[in-house]
N, C-alpha and C positions, 0 to 999 in steps of 0.2 A: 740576721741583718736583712732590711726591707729592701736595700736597693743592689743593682747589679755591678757584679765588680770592685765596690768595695769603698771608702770614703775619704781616701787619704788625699793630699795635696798634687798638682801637677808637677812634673820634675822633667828634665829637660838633659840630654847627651850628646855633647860632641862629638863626629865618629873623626877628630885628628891623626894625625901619623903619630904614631906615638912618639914622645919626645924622649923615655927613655926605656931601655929593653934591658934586663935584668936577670937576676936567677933570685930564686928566696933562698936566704941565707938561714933564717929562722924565724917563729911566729909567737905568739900570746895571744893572752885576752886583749883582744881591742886595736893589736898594732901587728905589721909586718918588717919584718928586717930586708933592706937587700945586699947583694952580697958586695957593690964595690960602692968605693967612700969617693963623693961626690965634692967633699970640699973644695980641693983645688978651682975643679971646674967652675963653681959657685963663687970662685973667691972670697969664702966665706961670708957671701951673705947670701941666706938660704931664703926662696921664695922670690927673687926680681927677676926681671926680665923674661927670657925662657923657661925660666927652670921655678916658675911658680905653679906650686906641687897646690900648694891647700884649694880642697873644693874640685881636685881632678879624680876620674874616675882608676883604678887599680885593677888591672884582670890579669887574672892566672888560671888554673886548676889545680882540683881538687885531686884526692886519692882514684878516684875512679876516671882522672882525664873529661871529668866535666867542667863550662867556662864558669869560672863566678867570676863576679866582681865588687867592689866597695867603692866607697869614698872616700879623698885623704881628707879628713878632718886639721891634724895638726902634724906638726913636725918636731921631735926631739930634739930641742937645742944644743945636747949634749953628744948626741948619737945622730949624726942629720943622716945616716944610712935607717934609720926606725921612724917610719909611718902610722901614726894612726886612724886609725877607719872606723865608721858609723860602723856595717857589720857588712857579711860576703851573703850577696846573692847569689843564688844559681843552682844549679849542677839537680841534682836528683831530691826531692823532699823528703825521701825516706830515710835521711842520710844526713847528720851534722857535717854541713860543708865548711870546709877550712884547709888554703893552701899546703902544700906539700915542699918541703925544703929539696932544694935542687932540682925544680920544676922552673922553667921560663915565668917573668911577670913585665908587664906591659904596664906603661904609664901612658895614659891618652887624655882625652881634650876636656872639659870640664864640666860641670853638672852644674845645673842653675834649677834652684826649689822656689818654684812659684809659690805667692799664697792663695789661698781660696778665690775665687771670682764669684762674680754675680751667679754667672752660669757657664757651666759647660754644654756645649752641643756637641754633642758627636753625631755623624752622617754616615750612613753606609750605602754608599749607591750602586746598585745592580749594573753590573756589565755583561750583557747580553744580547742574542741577535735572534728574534723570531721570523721563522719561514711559514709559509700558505704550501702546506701538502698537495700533491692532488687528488688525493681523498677528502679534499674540503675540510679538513680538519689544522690547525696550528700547530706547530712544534717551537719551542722556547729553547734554546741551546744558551745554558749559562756560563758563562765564563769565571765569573770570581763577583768581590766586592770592591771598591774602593773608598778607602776613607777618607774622610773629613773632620776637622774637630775647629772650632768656633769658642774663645777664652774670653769670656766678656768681663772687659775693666772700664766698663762706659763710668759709672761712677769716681771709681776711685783707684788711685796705685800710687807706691812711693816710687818716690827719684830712685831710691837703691835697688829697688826692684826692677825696672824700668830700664837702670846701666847696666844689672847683671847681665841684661840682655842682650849687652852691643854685641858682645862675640859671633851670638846668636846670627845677628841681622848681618854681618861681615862674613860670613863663611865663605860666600861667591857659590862657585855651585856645590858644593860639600852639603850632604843631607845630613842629619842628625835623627835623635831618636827621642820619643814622643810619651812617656810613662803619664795616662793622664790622673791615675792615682797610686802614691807611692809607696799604700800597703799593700798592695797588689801590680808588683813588677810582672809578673809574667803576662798584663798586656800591656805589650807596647806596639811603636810602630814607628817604620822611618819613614821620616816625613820631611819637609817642606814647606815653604810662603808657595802660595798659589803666581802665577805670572803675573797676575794682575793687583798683588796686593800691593796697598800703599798705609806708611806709617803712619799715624798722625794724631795728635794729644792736644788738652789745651792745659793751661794752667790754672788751678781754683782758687776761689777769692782767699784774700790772706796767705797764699801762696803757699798751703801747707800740703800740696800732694798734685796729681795732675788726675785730668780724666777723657774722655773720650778714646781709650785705649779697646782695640777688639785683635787678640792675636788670631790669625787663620791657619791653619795647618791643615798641607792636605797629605794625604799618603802616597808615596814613590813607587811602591811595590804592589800590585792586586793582590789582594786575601784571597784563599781558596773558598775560606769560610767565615761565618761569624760565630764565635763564641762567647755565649751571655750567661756562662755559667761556672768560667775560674771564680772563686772565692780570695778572699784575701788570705797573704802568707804573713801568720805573724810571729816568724821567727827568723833566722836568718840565713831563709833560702831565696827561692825565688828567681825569676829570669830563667826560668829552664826552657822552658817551652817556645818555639817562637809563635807568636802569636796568631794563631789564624793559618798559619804554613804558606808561604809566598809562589806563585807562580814565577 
């Protein structure tokens, strides 16, 4: 691969309270079980109001108490306690990650998969304070990085893309978490709208999309470091590492 980090789509985490706290009851290919039946509470209609599970992230651990997580895809209409998920990130790469029955699992806030944009910018700006010696010479004392990432939709975006995003723009001060490519989870970064960011689109002619869209994100947390040399995970790990190590 010619470029850094890897070439997958941006994707987007809510860090919400989790809506519901669980144990695995048992697992398979592609789905999780948990251990108490939710009907009641849903009055059986699975997905409205609160309790819309599809497209929310799922974390537990694995055999070794490392985090992974997935995404709920769909829900068993038959079984609404069985989840199923794209596949589990996380935990150790040398290792097929996959929950453990009688281990805690967490339902949180939801994941929105951008598609491709014009361009991605990423920014990494030096935080540091140089002094004059009195030996005449400089010393640079650096502190970390901070990020930046710049999502250009000046051209084009759909409406559906567009709404997946209100939750987004609603969180209030809640930060979220930043994957800017989804075959390579293990960089991410929580982030943020800058204070001074403002929304704003227009409609195109024949009214088949909108444009003038540029998301801003910037990072919450200083990086210790940059790393321009994760590779993409193409199996169903990933998310082990946190990126960079946070001051």
């Amino acid at each position: 691969m010619s470029v850094i980090h890897g070439t997958g789509k941006p994707r987007i985490l809510s860090t919400e309270t989790p809506v519901i706290t669980d144990v695995v009851n048992s697992l398979g290919a592609g789905f999780v079980k948990l251990d108490t039946d939710y009907t009641t509470n849903m009055n059986n209609t699975y997905g409205t109001g609160n309790w819309t599970l599809v497209n929310r992230w799922i974390e537990t651990f694995d055999a070794n108490n490392d985090n992974i997580y997935a995404k709920i895809t769909s829900v068993d209409n038959s079984d609404i306690q069985k989840l199923y998920i794209d596949q589990w990130y996380g935990g150790d790469i040398e290792v097929a990650n996959e929950p453990v029955a009688g281990h805690n699992i967490f339902i949180k806030g939801f994941i929105v998969e951008l598609p491709y944009c014009e361009n991605l910018t990423e920014q990494y700006e030096l935080d540091a304070r140089m002094r004059k010696l009195e030996n005449g010479k400089m010393r640079i004392d650096k502190r970390g990085w901070w990020y930046r990432a710049v999502l250009n939709y000046q051209s084009f975006i759909k409406k559906t893309v567009l709404q997946s995003l209100e939750f987004v723009f609603n969180l209030g001060e809640n930060d979220f978490y930043f994957i800017p490519r989804a075959d390579n989870p293990d960089i991410f970064y929580q982030v943020n709208f800058p204070e001074d960011y403002s929304l704003q689109f227009s409609q195109l002619r024949q009214h088949d999309g909108h444009s003038g869209i540029n998301i801003v994100l910037v990072g919450m947390q200083r990086l210790r470091d940059i790393n321009l040399t994760s590779e993409p995970v193409y199996h169903a790990y990933g998310y082990g590492e946190y990126y960079g190590y946070y001051h």
